[in-house]
C-alpha positions in Angstrom: 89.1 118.1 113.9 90.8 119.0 116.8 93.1 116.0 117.8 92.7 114.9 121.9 95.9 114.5 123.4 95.5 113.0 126.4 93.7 109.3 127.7 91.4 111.4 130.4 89.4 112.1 126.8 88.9 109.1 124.5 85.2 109.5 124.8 85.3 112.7 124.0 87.5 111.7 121.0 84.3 108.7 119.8 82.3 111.8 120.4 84.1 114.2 118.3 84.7 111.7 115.4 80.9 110.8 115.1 80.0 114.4 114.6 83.1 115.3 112.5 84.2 112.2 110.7 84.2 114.0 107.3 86.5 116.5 108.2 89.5 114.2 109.9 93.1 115.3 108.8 95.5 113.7 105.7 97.9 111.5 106.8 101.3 113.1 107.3 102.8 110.9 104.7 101.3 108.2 102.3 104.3 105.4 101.5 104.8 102.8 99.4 104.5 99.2 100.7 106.6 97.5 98.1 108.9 99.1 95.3 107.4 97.9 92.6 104.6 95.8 91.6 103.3 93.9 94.8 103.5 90.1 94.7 101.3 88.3 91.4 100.5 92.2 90.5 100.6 93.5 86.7 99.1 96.7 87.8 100.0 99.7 90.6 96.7 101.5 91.5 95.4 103.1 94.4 92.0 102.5 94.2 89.1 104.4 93.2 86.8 105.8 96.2 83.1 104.4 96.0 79.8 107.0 96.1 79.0 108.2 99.2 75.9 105.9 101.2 73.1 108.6 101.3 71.3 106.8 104.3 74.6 106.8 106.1 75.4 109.8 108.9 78.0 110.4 109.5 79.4 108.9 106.0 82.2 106.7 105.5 85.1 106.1 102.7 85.5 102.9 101.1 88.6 102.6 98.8 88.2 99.8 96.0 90.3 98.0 93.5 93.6 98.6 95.0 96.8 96.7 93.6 98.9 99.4 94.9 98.8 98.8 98.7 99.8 101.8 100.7 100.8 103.2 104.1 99.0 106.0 105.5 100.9 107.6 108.8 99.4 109.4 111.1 101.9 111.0 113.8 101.1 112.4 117.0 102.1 115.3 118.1 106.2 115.6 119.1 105.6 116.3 122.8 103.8 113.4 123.0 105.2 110.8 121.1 106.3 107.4 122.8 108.2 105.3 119.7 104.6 103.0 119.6 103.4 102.1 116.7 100.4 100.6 115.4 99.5 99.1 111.9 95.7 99.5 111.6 93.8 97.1 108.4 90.2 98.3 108.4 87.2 96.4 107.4 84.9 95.8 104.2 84.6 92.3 103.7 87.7 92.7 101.3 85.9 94.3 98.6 87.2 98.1 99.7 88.9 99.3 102.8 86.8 101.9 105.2 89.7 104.2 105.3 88.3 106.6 107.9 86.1 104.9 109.7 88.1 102.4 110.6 91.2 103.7 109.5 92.0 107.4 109.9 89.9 107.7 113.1 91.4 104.9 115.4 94.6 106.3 113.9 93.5 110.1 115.4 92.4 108.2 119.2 95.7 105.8 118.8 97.5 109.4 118.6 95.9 110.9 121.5 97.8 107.7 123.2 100.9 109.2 121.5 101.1 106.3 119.3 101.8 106.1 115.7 98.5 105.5 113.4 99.9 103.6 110.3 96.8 102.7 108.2 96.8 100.5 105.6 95.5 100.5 102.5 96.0 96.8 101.8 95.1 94.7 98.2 91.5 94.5 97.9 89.6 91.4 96.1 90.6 90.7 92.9 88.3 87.4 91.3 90.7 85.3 91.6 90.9 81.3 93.5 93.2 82.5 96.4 91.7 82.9 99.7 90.2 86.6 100.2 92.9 87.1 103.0 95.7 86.0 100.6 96.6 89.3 99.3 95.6 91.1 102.4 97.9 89.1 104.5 100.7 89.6 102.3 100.3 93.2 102.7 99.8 93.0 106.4 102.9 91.0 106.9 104.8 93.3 104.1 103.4 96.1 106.5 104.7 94.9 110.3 108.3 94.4 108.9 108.2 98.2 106.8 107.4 99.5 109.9 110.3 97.3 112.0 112.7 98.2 109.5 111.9 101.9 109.5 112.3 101.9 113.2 115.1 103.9 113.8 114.5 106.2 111.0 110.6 107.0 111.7 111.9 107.0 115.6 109.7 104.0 116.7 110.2 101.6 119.2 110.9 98.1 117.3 109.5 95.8 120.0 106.4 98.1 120.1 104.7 97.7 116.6 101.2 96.7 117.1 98.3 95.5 115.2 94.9 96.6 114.8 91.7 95.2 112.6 88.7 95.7 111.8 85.7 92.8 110.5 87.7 91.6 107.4 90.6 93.2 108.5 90.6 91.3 111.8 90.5 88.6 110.4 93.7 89.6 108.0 95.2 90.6 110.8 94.4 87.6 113.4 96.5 85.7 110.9 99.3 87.6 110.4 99.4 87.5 114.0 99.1 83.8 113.9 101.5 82.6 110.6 104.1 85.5 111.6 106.3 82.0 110.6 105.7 81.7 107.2 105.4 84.6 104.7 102.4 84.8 102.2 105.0 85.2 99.6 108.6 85.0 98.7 110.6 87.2 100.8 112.4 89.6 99.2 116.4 90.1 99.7 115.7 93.6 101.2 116.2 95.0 104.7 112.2 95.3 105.0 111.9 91.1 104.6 114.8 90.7 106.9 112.6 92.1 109.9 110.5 89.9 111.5 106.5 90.5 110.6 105.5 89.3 113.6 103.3 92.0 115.7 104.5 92.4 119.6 100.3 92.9 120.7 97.3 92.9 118.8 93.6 94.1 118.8 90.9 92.8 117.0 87.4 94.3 116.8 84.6 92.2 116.0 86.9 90.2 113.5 85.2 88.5 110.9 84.8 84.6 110.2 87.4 82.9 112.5 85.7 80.1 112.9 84.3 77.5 110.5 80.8 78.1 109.3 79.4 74.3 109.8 81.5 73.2 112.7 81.6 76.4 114.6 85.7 75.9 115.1 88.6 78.2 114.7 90.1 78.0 111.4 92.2 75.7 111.1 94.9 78.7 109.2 94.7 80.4 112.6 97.6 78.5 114.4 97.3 79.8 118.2 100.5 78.8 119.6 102.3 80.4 122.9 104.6 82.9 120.8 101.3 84.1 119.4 101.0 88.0 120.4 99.0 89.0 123.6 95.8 90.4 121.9 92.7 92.3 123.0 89.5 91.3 121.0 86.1 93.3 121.4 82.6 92.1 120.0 79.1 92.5 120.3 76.8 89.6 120.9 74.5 91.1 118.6 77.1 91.1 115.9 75.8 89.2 112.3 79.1 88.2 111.9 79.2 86.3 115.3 81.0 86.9 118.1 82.0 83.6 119.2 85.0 84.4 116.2 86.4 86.5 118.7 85.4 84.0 122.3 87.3 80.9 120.2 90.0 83.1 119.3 90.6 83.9 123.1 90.1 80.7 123.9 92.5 79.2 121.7 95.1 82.4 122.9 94.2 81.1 126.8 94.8 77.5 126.5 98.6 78.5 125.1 99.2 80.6 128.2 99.5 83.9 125.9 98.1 86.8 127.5 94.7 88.6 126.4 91.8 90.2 127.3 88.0 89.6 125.8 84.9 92.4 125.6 82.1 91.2 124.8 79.6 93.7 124.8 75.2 93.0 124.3 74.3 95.5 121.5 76.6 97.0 119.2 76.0 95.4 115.8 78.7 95.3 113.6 81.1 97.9 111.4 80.8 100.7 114.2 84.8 101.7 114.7 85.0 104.2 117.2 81.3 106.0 116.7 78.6 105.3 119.1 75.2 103.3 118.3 72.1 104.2 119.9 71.3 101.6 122.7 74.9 100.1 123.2 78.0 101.3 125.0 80.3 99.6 123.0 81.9 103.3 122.2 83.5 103.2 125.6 85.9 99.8 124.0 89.0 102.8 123.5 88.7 103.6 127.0 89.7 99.9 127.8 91.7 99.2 124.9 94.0 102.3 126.6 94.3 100.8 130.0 95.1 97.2 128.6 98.2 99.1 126.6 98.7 100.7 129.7 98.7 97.5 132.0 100.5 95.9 129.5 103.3 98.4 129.5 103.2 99.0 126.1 102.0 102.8 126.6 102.7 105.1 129.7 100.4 105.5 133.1 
């Protein structure tokens, strides 16, 4: 696939990715997120990638039964690179990660931007009494602080380290965005802990259950406050997994003053990334996630 370098083309990048997703590039480099075992681990597996869905075109991956969470970095090209950095946690309802779909490919458009794709490959379910976002959190925070840490050695711009998720891993990453104050586990007595985990912008696309099924209010683990990040949601109002997880979620971000911008789009459905769906426009959501990094400063006019 041949990578777009330049905002004038984004939809010509959600083009190109829905007719080429299978052929995307390898990360540059794959690294570890934690030096050993991750926290409550006794294993260090990657995950083993699921069968194809023969109805689905083009396909995606979906990674399952990781306890080895990774970091896969996408870099843009030299000429174009800005220090800006974004962690991406795609979707599938924790029981796998979508590592292209919403992983590799975002990381390919962020790059066009000349920003840093990290993906990651975060902890997936694992049967036990824990909240599903438990392990996924851990990662996510784990993930923000690598990536601070590694700032000057990876040539990255510390107060520009983003935050992107998908479905499930919008809703991971709403709350590391949110509980940025208390780690999901012990710190370690490493440089990596010693950087904050707290994100300086996020975007969430069409993140799942934010809200309370019964009551229809934010969850009460999602504590909005001012210092939460300014963040960028997008959703459809056709979405199963309804949409008024991302209109609370603003809501919440406007009544503490923090700044944000909401898409809500009519069709679109759900699990889309950056591919079109017949009868919706909601493949034109880069083209404004762009200007709101541009507006916001946190990626060049």
């Amino acid at each position: 696939m041949q990578r777009v370098r330049t905002p004038l083309l984004l939809i010509g990048l959600c083009l190109a990715v829905a007719c080429h997703a299978a052929s995307g590039r390898d990360p540059d480099r794959v690294v570890d997120l934690w030096p050993g075992l991750a926290p409550g681990e006794t294993t260090r597996h990657p995950g083993d990638t699921l069968p194809r869905r023969p109805d689905e075109n083009p396909t995606a991956t979906r990674i399952t039964n990781i306890t080895l969470p990774q970091l896969e970095i996408f870099e843009p090209e030299p000429a174009h690179r800005t220090g800006v950095a974004v962690l991406i946690m795609p979707g599938g309802a924790y029981n796998y990660v979508v590592r292209d779909k919403e992983g590799s490919e975002p990381a390919e458009w962020l790059n066009g931007l000349g920003i840093t794709g990290c993906v990651l490959r975060y902890r997936t379910k694992d049967g036990s009494d824990r909240p599903l976002w438990h392990r996924p959190v851990q990662d996510g925070q784990r993930a923000v602080s690598l990536l601070r840490s590694r700032a000057q050695e990876w040539k990255l711009d510390a107060e520009k380290i983003g935050l992107l998720g998908f479905s499930a891993g919008g809703q991971a990453a709403a709350l590391v965005a949110t509980r940025f104050d208390r780690r999901a586990y012990a710190a370690a007595d490493d440089e990596i802990d010693s950087a904050s985990c707290r994100p300086d912008y996020v975007l969430l696309l069409y993140p799942w259950q934010l809200i309370h099924e019964e009551s229809q209010m934010l969850k009460d683990e999602l504590t909005v406050s001012p210092l939460t990040p300014p963040t960028f949601l997008v959703h459809a109002h056709d979405d199963a997994a309804t949409s008024l997880s991302s209109v609370l979620f603003y809501t919440a971000i406007k009544r503490n003053n923090v700044p944000g911008e909401l898409h809500i789009y009519e069709a679109g459905g759900h699990g889309y990334g950056l591919r079109p769906v017949e009868g919706s426009e909601i493949n034109t959501w880069p083209s404004r996630a762009a200007g709101w990094l541009r507006r916001r400063r946190i990626v060049g006019r």
